[in-house]
RODO-2510 file (C-alpha; in nm, 4 decimals, decimal comma):
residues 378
     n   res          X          Y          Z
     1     x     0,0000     0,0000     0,0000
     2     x     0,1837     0,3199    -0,1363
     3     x    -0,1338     0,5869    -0,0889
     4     x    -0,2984     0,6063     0,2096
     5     x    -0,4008     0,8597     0,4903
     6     x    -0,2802     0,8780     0,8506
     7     x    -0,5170     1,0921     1,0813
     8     x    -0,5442     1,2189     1,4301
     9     x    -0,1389     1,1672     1,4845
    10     x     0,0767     1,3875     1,6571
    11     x     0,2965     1,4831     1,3646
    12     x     0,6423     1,5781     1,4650
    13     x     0,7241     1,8353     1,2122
    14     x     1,0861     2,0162     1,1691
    15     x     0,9433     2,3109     1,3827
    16     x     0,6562     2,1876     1,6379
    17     x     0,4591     1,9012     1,6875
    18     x     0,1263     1,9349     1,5448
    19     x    -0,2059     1,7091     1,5707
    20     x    -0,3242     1,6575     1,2559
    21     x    -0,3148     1,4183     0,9392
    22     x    -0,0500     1,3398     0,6786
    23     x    -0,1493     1,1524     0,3390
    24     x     0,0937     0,9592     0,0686
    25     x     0,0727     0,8830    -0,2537
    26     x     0,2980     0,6525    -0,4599
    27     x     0,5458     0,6427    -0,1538
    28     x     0,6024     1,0129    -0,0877
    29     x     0,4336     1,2467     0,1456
    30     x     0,1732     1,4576    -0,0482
    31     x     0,0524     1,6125     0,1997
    32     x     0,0067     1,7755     0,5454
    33     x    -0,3067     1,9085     0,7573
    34     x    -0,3907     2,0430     1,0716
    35     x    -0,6770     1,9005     1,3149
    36     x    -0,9188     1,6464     1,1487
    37     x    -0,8230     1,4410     0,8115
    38     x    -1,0404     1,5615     0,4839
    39     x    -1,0795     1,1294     0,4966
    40     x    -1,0976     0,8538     0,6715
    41     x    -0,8002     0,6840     0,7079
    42     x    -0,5373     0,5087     0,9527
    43     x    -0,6398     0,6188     1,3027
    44     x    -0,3274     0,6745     1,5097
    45     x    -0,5062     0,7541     1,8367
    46     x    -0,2533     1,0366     1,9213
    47     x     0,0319     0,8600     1,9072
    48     x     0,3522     1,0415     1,7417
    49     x     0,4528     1,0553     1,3696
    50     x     0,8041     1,0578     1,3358
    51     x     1,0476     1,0912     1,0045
    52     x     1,1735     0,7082     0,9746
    53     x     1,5412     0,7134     1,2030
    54     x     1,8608     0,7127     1,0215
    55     x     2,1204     0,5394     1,1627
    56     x     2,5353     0,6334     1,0363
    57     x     2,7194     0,4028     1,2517
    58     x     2,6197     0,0653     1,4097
    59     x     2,8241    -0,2216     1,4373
    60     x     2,5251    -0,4241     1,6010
    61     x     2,5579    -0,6684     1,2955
    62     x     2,8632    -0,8368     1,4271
    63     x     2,6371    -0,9456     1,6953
    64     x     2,4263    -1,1480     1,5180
    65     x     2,7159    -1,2768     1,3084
    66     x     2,9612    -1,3388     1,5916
    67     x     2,7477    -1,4453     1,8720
    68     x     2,9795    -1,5953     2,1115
    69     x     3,4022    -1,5904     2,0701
    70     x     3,4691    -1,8279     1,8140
    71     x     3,1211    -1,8812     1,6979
    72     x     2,9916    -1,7732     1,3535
    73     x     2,6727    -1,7390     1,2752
    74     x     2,4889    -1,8231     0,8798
    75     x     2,5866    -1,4676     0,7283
    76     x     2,2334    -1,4203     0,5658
    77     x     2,0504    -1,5347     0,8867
    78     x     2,2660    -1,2990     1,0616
    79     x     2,1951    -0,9972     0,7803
    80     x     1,8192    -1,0862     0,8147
    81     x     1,8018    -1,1148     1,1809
    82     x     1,9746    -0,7628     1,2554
    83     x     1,7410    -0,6265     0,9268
    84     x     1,4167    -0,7204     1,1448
    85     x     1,5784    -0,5305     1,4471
    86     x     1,6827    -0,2488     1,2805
    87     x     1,3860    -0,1921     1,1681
    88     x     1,1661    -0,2554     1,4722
    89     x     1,3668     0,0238     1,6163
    90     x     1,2028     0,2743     1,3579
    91     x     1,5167     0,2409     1,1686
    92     x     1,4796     0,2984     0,7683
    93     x     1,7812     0,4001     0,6876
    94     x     2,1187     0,2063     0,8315
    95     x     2,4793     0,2647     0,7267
    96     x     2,6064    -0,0731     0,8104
    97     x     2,9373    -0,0061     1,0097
    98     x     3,1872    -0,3216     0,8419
    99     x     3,5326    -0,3435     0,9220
   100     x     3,7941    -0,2769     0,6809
   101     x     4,1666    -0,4095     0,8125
   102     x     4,2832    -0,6925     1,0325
   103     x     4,4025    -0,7203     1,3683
   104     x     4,7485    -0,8956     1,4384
   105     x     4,6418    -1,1307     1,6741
   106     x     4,3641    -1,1486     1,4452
   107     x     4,0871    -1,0251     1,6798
   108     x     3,7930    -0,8481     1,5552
   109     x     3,5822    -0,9280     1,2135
   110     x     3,7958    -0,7447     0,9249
   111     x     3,9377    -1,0522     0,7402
   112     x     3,5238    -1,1533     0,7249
   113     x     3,4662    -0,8146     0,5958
   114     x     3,3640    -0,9998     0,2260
   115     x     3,1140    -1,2759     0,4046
   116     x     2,8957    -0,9941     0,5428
   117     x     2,8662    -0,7766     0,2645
   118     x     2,7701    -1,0978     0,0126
   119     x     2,5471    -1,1442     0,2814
   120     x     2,3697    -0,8097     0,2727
   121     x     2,3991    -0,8274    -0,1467
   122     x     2,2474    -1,1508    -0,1514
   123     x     1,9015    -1,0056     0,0825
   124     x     1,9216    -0,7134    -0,0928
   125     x     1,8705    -0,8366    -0,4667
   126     x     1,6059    -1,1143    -0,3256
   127     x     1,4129    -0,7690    -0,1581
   128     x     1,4606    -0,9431     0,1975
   129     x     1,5200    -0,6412     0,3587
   130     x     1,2850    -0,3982     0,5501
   131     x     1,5178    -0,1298     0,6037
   132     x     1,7489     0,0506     0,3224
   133     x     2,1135    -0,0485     0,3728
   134     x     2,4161     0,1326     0,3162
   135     x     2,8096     0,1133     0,3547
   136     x     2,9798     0,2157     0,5889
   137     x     3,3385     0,1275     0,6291
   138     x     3,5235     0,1102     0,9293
   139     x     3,8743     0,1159     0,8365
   140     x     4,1229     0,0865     1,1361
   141     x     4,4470     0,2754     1,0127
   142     x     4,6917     0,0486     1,2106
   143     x     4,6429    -0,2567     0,9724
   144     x     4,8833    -0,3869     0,7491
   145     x     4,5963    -0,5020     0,4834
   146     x     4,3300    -0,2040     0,5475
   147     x     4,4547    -0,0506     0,1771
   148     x     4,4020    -0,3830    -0,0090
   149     x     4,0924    -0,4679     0,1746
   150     x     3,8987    -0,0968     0,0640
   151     x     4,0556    -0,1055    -0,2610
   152     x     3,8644    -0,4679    -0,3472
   153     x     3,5811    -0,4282    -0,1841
   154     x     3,5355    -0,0556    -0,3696
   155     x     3,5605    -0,2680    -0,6795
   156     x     3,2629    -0,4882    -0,6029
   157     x     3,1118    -0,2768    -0,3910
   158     x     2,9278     0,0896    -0,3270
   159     x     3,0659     0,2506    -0,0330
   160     x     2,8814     0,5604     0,1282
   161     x     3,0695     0,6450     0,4500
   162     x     3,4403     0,6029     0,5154
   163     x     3,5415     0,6628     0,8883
   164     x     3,9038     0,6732     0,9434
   165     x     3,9452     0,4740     1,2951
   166     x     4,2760     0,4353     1,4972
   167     x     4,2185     0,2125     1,8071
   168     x     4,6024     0,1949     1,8805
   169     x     4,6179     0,1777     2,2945
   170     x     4,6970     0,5074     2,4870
   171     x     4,5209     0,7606     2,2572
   172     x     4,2051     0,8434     2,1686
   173     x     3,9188     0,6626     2,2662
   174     x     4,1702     0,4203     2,4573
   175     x     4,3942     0,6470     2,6086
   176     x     4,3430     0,4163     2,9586
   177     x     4,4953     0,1396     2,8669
   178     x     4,3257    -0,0230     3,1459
   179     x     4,0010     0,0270     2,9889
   180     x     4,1711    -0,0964     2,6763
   181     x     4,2673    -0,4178     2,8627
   182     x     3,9405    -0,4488     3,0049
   183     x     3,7965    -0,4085     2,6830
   184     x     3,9942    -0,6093     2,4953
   185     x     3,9811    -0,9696     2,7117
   186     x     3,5715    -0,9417     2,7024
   187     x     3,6254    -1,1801     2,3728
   188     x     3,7583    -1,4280     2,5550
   189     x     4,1171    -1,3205     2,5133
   190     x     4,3842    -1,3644     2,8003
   191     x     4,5233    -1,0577     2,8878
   192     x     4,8871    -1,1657     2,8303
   193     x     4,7410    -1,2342     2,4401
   194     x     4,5803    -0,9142     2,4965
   195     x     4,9373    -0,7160     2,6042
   196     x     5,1156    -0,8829     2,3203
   197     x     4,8785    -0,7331     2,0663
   198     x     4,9136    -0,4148     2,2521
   199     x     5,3084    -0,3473     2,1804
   200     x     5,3158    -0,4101     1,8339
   201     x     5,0487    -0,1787     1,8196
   202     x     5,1606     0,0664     1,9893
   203     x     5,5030     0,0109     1,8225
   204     x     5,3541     0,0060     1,4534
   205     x     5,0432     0,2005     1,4839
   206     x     5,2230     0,5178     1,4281
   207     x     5,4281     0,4212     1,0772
   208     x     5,0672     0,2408     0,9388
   209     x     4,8716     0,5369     1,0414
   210     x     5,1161     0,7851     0,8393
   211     x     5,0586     0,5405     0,5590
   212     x     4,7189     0,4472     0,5651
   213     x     4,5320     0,7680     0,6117
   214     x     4,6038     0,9491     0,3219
   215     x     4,5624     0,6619     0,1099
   216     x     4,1897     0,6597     0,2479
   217     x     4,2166     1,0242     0,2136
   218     x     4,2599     1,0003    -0,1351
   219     x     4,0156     0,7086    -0,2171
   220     x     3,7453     0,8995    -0,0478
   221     x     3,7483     1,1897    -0,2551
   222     x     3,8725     1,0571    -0,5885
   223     x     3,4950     0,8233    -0,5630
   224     x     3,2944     1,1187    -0,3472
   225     x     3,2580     0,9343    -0,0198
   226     x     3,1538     1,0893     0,2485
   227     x     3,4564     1,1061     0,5188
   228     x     3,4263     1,0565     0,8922
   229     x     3,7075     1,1034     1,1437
   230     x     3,6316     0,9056     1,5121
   231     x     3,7475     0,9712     1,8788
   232     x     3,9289     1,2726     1,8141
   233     x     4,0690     1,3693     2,1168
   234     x     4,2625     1,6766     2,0805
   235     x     4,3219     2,0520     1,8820
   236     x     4,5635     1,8521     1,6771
   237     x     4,3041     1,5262     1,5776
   238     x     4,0435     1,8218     1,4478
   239     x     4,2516     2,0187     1,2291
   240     x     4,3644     1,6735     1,0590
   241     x     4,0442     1,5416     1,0011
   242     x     3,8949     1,9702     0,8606
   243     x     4,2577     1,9773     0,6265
   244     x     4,1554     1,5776     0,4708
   245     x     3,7923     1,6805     0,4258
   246     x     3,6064     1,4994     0,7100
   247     x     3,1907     1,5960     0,7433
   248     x     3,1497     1,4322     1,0368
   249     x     3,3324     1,3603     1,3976
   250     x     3,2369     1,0230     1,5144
   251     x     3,2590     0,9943     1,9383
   252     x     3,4657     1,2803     1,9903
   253     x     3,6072     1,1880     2,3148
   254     x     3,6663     1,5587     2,4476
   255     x     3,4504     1,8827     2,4724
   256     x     3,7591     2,0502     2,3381
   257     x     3,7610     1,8795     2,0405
   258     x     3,3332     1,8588     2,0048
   259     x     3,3860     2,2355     1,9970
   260     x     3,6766     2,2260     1,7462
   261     x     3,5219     2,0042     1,5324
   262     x     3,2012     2,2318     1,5511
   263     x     3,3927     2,5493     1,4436
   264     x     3,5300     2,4270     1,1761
   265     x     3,1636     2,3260     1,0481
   266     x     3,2084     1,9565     1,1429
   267     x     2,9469     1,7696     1,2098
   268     x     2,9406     1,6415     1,5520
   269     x     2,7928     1,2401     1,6114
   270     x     2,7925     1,0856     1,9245
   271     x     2,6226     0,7651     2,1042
   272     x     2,3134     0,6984     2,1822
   273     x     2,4133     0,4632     2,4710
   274     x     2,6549     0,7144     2,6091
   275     x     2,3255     0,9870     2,6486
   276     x     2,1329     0,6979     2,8168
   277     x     2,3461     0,5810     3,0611
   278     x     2,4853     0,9235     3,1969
   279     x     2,8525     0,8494     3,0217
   280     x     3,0965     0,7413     2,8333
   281     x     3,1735     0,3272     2,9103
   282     x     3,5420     0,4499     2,8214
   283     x     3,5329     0,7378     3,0504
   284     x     3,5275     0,9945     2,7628
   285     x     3,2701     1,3149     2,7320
   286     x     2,9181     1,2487     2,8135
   287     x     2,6795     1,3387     2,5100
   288     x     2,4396     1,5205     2,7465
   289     x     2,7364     1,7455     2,8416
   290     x     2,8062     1,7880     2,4775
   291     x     2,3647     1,8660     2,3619
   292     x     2,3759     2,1323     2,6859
   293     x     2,6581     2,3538     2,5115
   294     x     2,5214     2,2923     2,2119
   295     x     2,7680     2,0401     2,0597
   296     x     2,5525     1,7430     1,9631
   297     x     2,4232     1,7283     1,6197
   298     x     2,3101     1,3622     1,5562
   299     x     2,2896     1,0014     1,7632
   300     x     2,3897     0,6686     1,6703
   301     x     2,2757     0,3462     1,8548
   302     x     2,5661     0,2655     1,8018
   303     x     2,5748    -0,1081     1,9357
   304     x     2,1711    -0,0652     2,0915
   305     x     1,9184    -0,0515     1,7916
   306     x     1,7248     0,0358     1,9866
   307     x     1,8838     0,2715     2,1852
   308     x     1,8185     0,5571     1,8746
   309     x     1,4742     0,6415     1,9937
   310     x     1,4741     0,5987     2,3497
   311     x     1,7869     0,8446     2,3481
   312     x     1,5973     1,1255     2,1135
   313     x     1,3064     1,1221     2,3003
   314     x     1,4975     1,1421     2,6355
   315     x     1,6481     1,5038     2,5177
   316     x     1,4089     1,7196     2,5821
   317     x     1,3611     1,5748     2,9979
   318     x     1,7499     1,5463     2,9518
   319     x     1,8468     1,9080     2,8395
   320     x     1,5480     2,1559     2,8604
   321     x     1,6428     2,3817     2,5866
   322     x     1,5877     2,1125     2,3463
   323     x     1,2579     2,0469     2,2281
   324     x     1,1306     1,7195     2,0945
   325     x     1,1618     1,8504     1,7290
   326     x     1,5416     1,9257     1,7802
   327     x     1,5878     1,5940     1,9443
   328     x     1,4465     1,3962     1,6493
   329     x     1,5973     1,5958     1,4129
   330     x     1,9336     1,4343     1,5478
   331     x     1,8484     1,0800     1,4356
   332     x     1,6425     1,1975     1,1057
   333     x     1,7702     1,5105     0,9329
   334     x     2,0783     1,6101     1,0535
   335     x     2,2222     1,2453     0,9660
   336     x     2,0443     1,2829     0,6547
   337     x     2,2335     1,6220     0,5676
   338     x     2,5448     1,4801     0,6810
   339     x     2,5287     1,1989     0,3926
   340     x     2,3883     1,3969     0,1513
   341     x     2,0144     1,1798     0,1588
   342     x     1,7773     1,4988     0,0840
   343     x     1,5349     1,3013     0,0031
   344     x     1,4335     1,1778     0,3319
   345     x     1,4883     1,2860     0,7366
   346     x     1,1380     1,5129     0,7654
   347     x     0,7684     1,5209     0,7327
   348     x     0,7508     1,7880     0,4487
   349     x     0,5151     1,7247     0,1146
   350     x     0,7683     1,5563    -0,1576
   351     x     1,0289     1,3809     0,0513
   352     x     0,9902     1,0034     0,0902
   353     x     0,7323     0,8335     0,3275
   354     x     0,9943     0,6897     0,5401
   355     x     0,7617     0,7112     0,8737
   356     x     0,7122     0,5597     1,2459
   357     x     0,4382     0,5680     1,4609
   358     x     0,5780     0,5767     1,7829
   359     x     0,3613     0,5446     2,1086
   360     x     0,5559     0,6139     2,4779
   361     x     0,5208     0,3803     2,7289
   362     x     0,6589     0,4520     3,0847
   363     x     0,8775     0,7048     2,8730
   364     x     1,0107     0,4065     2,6425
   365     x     0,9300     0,4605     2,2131
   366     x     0,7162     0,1704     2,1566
   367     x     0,7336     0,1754     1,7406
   368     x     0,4081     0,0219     1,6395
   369     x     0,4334     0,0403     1,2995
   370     x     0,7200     0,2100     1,0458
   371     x     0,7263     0,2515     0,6579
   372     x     0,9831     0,2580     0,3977
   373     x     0,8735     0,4525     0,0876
   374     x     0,4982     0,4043     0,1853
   375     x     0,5300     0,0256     0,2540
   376     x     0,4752    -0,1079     0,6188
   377     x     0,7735    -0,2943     0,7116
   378     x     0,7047    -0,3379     1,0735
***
């Protein structure tokens, strides 16, 4: 069903939240009206209308495909079973987050990179999937085989989002490398395995990283893919990442750089776990700290789904000077801007009926039904 009416919904509109009616035809949002619908159609008894969510960065697939250390799930049962969640989160849009590069104790999913995106190919041409999926590659800069890896898969593959990640202990977002440790072991690694790996990154991370990065750097822009810089930590980290290009600053772990970032027209992402829980797991900035000065421009679930609502709706009890438009606008059309997707991220007559009926209950989003392009999914 592509045309169809919803009425007596509490639209959430760029610039208020207004009860009223919203009708699609052939997919798109024709239209928008105030108070009662010129027809009967889908009663939403009050509950909210939201823009369909759009996620940039969640590595939540690699929990469906790698379970339990060692284990490995069927890819396509693990594409179809993250889809299903994605999607039940209000999520239409999802930049998969796949790693590109390989650890040297060979930790981590990068040398499985070409399983999952087969995976994703393979639901995708069979129309499996509920929610549009995108690219999104994670390349970790201290890799001896991150260059090769992005080169092939560019060859088979579109790629949308490039973030250029350096997880090399005692910087960034592991500059305790106690956290790091602790980190590190939850896989089942011991932490002598886990110390080993540590020197020879911390030994080789700096000559890969001088190597790697403009390599990426150059792929990026010689194809037009959006670039993304993550954990930058200091003055230094932002005016790399505004000299190679980068739109958006992933998990900025300092308010110094947040506001760095932001003045050189950055956009600013951080998690949607971190606002929920009060903090940072790694001890880094809190996002609330970061939406009070003004900082915060869009969420990410990050590694909860469904963590992209609760955390958008839990701005405006969270930070007072942010209304519940603002707050949704950071999961819909600010990550829409960022990626250059104008076709979607608002209810406004033309754009694309990507759409979620959301109802609260106890103060939890409760999505009880979401469309892609006019088509229920959920």
């Amino acid at each position: 069903m592509k045309d169809f009416v919803i009425e007596n919904a509490s639209l959430v509109l760029p610039d208020r939240v207004q009860q009223g009616w919203l009708a699609v035809v052939d997919g798109r949002i024709a239209e928008i009206g105030e108070g009662q619908a010129p027809e009967r159609g889908l009663d939403l008894g009050g509950d909210h209308l939201i823009p369909g969510l759009i996620e940039l960065h969640t590595d939540h697939l690699e929990s469906h495909y790698a379970p339990r250390p060692k284990v490995r799930w069927h890819p396509l049962g693990a594409v179809l079973a993250y889809d299903s969640q994605i999607a039940a989160s209000g999520i239409t849009t999802v930049f998969d987050s796949l790693r590109a590069g390989s650890d040297p104790d060979g930790s981590g999913l990068g040398s499985e990179l070409d399983a999952l995106a087969e995976a994703i190919e393979t639901a995708r041409a069979g129309d499996l999937l509920r929610a549009e999926h995108r690219t999104h590659l994670r390349c970790e800069l201290p890799s001896e085989d991150v260059i090769p890896t992005v080169e092939a898969f560019a060859a088979r593959y579109a790629i949308d989002l490039i973030s250029l990640m350096d997880h090399t202990p005692g910087q960034r977002q592991f500059r305790d490398i106690g956290k790091y440790e602790t980190y590190a072991t939850r896989g089942g690694r011991s932490i002598d395995q886990v110390r080993e790996a540590t020197a020879w990154k911390i030994a080789k991370g700096t000559e890969l990283n001088a190597v790697n990065r403009p390599a990426l750097v150059d792929l990026a822009r010689s194809r037009g893919i959006t670039l993304a810089s993550h954990d930058d930590t200091t003055l230094a980290d932002v005016a790399l990442a505004s000299d190679e290009g980068v739109a958006l600053a992933e998990f900025p772990t300092t308010r110094e750089a947040a506001e760095a970032a932001h003045g050189q027209g950055i956009t600013v992402m951080m998690g949607a776990p971190n606002l929920l829980r009060g903090g940072s797991h790694s001890g880094n900035v809190a996002a609330q700290d970061l939406a009070e000065a003004g900082l915060l421009d869009i969420l990410s679930s990050d590694y909860v789904p469904a963590s992209l609502a609760m955390a958008a709706f839990m701005i405006p009890e969270r930070v007072p000077g942010i209304g519940l438009p603002a707050a949704i606008a950071t999961v819909t059309s600010n990550p829409a801007r960022a990626t250059g997707l104008t076709d979607r991220g608002e209810l406004r007559p033309g754009l694309r009926a990507d759409l979620a009926r959301v109802r609260l209950a106890s103060g939890v989003p409760v999505m009880r039904e979401v469309w892609r392009a006019g088509i229920r999914v959920v």
